[in-house]
C-alpha positions in Angstrom: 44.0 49.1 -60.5 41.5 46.8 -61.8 37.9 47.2 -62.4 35.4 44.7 -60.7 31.9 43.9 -60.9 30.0 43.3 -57.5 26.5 41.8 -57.3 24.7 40.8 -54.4 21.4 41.9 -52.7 20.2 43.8 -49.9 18.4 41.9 -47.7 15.4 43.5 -45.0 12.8 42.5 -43.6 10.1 42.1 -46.1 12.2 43.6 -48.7 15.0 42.1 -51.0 16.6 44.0 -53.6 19.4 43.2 -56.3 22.5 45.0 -57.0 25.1 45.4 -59.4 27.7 47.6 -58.8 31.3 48.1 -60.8 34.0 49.2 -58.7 37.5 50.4 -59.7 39.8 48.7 -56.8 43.3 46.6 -56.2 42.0 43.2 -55.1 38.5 41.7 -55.4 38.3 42.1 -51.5 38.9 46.0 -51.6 35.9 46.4 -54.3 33.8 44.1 -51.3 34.6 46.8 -48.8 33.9 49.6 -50.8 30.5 48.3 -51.4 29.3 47.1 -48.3 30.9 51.5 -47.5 28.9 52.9 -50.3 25.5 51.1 -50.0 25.6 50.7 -46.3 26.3 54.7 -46.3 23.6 55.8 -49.2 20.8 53.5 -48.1 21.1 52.9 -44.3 22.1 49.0 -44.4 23.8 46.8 -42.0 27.0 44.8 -43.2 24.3 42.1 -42.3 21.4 42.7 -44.3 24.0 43.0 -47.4 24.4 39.3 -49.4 27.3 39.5 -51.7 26.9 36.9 -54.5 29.6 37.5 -57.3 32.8 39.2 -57.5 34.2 39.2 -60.9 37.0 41.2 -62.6 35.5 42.8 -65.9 37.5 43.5 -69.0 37.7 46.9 -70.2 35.6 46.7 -73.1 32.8 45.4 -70.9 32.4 48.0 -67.9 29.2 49.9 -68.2 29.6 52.7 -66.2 30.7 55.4 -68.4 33.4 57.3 -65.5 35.5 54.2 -64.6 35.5 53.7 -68.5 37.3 56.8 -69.3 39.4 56.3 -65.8 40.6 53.0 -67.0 41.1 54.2 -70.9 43.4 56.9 -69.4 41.1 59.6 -70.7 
């Protein structure tokens, strides 16, 4: 499992807010999934109204959320 980094922003009317999110997944689009899931799910967004700008793998020593950190060091 690799650990990816997913930005993007949610996009309403009147409204548009960035994201980051770091996701622990097999393949880029797997992480892509699980976000449009998780943010669709926690704040009531269409697939639609969710812009996905970046997908990038992240190197161990540079994932900032501290569970996937000690998932990933085997901890």
């Amino acid at each position: 499992m690799k650990v990816f980094r997913v930005t993007g922003e949610i996009r309403k009317p009147n409204l548009k807010t960035p994201f980051a999110k770091e996701m622990l997944a097999a393949k880029a689009e797997h992480a892509v999934e699980k976000v449009y899931a998780e943010i669709g799910s926690k704040h009531r967004v269409k697939r639609h109204h969710i812009k996905i700008l970046s997908v990038d793998e992240v190197a161990p020593t540079e994932i900032k959320n501290p569970v996937l950190k000690k998932i990933v060091a085997g901890e």
